[in-house]
Every structure is written in structure tokens, then in C-alpha cells.
C-alpha positions as CSV (number, residue, x, y, z in Angstrom):
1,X,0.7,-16.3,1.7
2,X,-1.7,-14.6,-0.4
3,X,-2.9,-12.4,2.8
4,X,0.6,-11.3,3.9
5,X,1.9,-10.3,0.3
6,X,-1.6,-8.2,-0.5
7,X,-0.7,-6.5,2.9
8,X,2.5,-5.2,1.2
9,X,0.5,-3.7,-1.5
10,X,-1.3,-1.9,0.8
11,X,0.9,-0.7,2.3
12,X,2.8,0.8,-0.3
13,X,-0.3,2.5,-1.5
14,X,-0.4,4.4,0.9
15,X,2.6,6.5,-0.1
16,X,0.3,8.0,-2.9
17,X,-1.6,10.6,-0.1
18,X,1.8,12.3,-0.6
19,X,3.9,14.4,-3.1
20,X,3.9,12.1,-6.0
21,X,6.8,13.7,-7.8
22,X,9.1,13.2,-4.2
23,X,7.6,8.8,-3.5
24,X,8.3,6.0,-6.3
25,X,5.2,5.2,-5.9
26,X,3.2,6.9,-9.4
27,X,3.2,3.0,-11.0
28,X,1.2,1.7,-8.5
29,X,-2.2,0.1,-9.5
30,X,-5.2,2.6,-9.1
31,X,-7.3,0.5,-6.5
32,X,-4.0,0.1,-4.3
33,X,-3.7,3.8,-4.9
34,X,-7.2,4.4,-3.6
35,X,-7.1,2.0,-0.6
36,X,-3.5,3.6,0.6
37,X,-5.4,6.6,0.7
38,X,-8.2,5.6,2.8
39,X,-6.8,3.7,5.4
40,X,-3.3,6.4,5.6
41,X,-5.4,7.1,8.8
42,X,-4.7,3.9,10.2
43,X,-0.7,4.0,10.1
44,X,1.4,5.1,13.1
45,X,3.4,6.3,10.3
46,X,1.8,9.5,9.7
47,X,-0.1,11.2,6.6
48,X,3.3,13.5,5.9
49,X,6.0,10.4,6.1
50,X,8.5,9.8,3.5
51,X,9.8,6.8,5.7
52,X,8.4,3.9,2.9
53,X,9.9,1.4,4.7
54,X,7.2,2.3,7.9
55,X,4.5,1.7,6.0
56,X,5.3,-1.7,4.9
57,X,6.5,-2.4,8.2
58,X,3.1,-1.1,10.3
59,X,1.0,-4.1,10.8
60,X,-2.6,-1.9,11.2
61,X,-2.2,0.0,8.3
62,X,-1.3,-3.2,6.3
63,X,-4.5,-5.0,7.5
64,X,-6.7,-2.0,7.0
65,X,-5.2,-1.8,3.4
66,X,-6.0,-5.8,2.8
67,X,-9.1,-5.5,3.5
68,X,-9.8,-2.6,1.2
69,X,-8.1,-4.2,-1.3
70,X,-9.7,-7.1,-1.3
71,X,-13.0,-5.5,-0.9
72,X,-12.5,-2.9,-3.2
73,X,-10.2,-3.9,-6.1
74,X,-11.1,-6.8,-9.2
75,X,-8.8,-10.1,-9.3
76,X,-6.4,-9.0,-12.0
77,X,-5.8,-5.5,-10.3
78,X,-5.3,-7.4,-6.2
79,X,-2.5,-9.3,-8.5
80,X,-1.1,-6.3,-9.9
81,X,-0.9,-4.6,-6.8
82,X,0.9,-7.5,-5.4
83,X,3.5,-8.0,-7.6
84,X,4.1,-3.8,-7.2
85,X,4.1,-4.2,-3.2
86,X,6.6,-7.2,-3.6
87,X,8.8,-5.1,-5.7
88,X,8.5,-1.7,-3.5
89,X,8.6,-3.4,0.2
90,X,10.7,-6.5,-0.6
91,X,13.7,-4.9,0.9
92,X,11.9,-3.7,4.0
């Protein structure tokens, strides 16, 4: 459970690589921000998208995002980020 919801923050970090004013995505916790950056390469969606939704929906930039996350961000800050994925990709 853990896994699949941390894979939501991830992916909704990944919006950040783009034009912060035109993405909901500015509240976002800065290690999520960071790892969206990093693995943006790994989405099908492509670096210039402004499709949300296909990032929370593309299954290899989701696990490239865990991983960083959980590599990369402290325990309080993989809980923030998930309780920010839930909010942004819970209707996706």
C-alpha cells in the first residue's frame, strides 16, 4: 500500500520540470520535487506535458520516482509527499 501510494507522489513530482505558474503542482514537497525532476526521463509522457493525469497513470516513471523517493527523501518528507500525490492523482 505504502509502495503504490509513494508511486503517486512521484509521479506528481514530476510536473515541477515544467512552467510552475501554468501546473498545481508549487506545494509539492522539495524531495518529490527533486525526484520528479530526475526520473521526467523515464515517462512516456514527455518533458513538455501538461497531461497530469499521464504521469500518475505511467507505471515506469512512477517506479523510477519511488525509488528516488525512497532513496532520496527523510521519513517525514516520503509522508508528505504522499499525502500531496493522494490529493493531486486521486482522481486519476
Amino acid at each position: 500500500m505504502r509502495f503504490s501510494i509513494l508511486a503517486i507522489l512521484a509521479i506528481a513530482s514530476a510536473a515541477f520540470a515544467f512552467d510552475f505558474d501554468a501546473h498545481p503542482f508549487d506545494q509539492a514537497p522539495h524531495c518529490a520535487r527533486q525526484c520528479g525532476e530526475r526520473c521526467i526521463e523515464s515517462s512516456s509522457c514527455g518533458s513538455h506535458s501538461e497531461d497530469f493525469g499521464c504521469f500518475c497513470r505511467d507505471d515506469a516513471f512512477r517506479a523510477a520516482a519511488i525509488s528516488c523517493v525512497k532513496e532520496s527523501c527523510g521519513f517525514e518528507e516520503q509522508l508528505d509527499s504522499l499525502v500531496w500525490a493522494k490529493t493531486q492523482c486521486g482522481h486519476f
